[in-house]
C-alpha positions in Angstrom: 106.1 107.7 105.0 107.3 106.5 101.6 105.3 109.3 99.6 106.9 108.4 96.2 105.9 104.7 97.0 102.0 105.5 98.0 101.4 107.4 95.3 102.8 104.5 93.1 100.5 102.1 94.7 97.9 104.5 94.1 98.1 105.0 90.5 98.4 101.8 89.7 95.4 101.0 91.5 94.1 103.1 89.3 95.4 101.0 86.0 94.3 97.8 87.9 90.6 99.0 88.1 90.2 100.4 84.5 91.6 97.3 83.2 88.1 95.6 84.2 86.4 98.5 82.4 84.7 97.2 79.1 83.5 99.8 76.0 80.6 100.6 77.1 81.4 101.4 80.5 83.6 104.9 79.1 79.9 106.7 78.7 79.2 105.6 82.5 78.7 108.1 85.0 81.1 108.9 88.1 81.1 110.2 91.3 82.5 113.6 89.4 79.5 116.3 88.7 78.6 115.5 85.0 82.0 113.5 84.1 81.7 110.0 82.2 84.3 107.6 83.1 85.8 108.9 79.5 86.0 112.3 80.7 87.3 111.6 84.2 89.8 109.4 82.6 91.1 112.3 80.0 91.0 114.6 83.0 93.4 111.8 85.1 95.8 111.2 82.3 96.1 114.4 81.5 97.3 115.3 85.1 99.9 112.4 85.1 101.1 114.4 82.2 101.3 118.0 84.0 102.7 116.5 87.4 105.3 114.7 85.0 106.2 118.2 82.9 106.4 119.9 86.7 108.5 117.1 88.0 110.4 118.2 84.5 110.8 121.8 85.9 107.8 122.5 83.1 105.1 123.0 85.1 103.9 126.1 84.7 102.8 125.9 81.4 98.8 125.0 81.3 99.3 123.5 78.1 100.8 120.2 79.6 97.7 120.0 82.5 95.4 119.4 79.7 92.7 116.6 79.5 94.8 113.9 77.4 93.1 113.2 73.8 91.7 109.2 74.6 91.2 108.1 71.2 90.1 104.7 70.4 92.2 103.2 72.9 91.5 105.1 76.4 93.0 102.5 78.5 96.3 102.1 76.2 96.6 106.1 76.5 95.9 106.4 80.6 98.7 103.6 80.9 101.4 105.1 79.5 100.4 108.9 81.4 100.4 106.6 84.0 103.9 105.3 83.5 105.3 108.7 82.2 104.4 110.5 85.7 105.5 107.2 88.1 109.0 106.9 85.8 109.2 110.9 86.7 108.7 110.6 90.5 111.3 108.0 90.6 113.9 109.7 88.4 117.0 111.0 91.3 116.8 113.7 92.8 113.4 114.6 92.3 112.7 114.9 96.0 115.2 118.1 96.2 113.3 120.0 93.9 110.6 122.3 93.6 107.0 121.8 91.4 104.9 124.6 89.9 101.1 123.7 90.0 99.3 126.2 88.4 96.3 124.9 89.2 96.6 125.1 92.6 99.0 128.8 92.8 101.0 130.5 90.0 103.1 131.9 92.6 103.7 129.2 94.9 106.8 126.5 94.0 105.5 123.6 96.0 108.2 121.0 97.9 108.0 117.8 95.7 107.3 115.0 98.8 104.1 117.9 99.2 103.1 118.4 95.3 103.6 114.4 95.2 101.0 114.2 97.9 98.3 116.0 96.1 99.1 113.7 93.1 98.5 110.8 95.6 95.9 112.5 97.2 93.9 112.7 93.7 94.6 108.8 93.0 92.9 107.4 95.9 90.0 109.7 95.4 90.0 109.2 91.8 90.7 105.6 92.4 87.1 105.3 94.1 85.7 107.6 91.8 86.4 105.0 88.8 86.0 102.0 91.1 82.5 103.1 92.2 81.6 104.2 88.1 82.3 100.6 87.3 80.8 98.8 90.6 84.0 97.6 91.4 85.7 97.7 95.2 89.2 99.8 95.7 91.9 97.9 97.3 93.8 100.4 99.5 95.7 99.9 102.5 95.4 101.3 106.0 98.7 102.9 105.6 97.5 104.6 102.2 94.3 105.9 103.3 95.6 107.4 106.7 98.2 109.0 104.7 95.5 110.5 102.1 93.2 111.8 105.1 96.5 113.2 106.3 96.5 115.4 102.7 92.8 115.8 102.8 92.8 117.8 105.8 95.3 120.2 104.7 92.9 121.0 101.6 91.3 124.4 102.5 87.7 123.9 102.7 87.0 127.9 102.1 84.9 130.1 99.6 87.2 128.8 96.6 85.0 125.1 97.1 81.8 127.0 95.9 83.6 128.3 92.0 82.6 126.6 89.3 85.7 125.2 88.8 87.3 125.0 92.3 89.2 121.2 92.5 86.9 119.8 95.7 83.6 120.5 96.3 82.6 121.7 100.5 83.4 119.3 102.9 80.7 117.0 104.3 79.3 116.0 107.4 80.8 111.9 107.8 79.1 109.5 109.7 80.3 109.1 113.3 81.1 105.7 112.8 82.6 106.4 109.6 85.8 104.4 107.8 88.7 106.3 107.4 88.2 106.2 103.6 85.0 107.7 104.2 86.6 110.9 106.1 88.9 111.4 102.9 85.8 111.3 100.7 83.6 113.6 102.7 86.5 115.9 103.7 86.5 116.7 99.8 82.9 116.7 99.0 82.3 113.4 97.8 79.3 111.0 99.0 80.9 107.8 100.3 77.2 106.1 99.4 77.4 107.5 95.8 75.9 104.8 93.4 75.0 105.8 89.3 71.9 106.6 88.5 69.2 104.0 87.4 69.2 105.6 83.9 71.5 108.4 82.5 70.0 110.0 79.7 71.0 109.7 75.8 72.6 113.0 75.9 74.7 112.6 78.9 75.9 109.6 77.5 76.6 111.0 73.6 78.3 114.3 75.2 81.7 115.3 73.7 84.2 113.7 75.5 86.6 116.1 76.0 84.2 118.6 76.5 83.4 121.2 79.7 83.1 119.8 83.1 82.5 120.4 86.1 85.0 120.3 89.4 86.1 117.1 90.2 
């Protein structure tokens, strides 16, 4: 398993999608508690630009994990966090070294070819997060979403699910006949069937974009 390669495709499944996305879609709600597509796109880029700082060696500082400023041009500003973090996993000799991901343990170093299968991990999900805020379908390969159900298992579904600002929410119960996709999704709380509501209020759709929200 090419993990530097899957987590390319990932992301720029990721890019492909948003590229359809249109101005007023950034106010459009996702699949993530009480995130817009602006805020889960802030959230995204800004963790292309803390994976890229702990590929660096810099990841321990929280500063670099934070939600990336969008502007006026959100799509512009995801691509190139997009390109920044891809241009780090490929640099030589990345795969030797160790990434600090505070988020996840500030006393754990984590292996890269695992730390780069979170970051993958969080692509395909967020990849059908934005796909499903825009009514759009993600393209990913068998190979890609055995390998992220691989990653979703490893996630400990414990008492840290239930915080307010734990990364996944519990597990849920899939479908029996349920497609591997689906097993990632449910595995870390999502609903495969998740559709946006018929109406989202004025305020959800006015709130501060970089403002509180909840796990993703």
């Amino acid at each position: 398993m090419d993990i530097r390669k899957l987590d390319r495709t990932a992301v720029l499944e990721t890019v492909r999608i948003l590229e359809k996305a249109k101005p007023e879609d950034w106010d459009a709600p996702t699949p993530c508690a009480d995130w817009t597509l602006r805020q889960l796109l802030a959230h995204m880029a800004g963790q292309h630009h803390g994976f890229a700082a702990a590929a660096d060696g810099s990841g321990a500082d929280l500063a670099v994990w934070q939600p990336a400023t969008l502007g006026d041009e959100p799509l512009t500003v995801y691509r190139a966090a997009a390109d920044s973090v891809l241009e780090a996993f490929a640099r030589p000799g990345v795969l030797t070294r160790e990434f600090t991901l505070p988020e996840i343990s500030t006393s754990i170093r984590f292996p890269a070819r695992t730390a780069i299968g979170f970051h993958f991990l969080d692509y395909v999900v967020h990849g059908w997060d934005v796909a499903r805020a825009l009514g759009v379908t993600l393209e990913a390969d068998e190979e890609a979403v055995e390998a992220a159900l691989v990653f979703a298992l490893r996630v400990p579904d414990d008492e840290r699910r239930h915080s307010p600002a734990a990364l996944f929410r519990p597990a849920l119960s899939p479908a029996s006949d349920a497609h591997p996709l689906d097993l990632v999704l449910t595995t870390l709380g999502r609903t495969p069937g998740w559709a946006p509501p018929a109406a989202v209020s004025s305020a959800q759709r006015h709130r501060d974009p970089q403002g509180d929200a909840q796990a993703r």
